[in-house]
Phi, psi and omega in degrees: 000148180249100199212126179288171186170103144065065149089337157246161203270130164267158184198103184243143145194266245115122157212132164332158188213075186310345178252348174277291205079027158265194199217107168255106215254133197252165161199161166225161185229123180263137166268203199279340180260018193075350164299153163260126187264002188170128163221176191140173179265147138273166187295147187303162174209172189276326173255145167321281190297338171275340175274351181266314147338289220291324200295304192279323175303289163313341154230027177275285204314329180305302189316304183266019181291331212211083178234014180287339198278343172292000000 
């Protein structure tokens, strides 16, 4: 998924973990040239939609943590 925030681009998703069987939710944050200014996981979780939620979330929060970096 794909979502503007404040001037950046978010890029979320959800990848299987095949010997756990959580879902580990990724998101990366792009600046305005397409650069990634920051990636990471959230901690796993057993649902999909929820680990891709947590993903998005964490990085609306990253963003507004931090708005000097853009």
């Amino acid at each position: 998924m794909n979502a503007d925030y404040k001037g950046y681009c978010i890029v979320t998703g959800s990848e299987r973990d095949d010997p756990s069987g959580s879902w580990n939710g990724r998101y990366r944050i792009l600046d305005d040239n397409g650069m990634v200014v920051y990636e990471s996981f959230v901690e796993p979780m057993q649902d999909e939609h929820k680990a891709h939620e947590a993903a998005d979330v964490e990085a609306r929060a990253w963003i507004d943590r931090n708005p000097q970096e853009k």
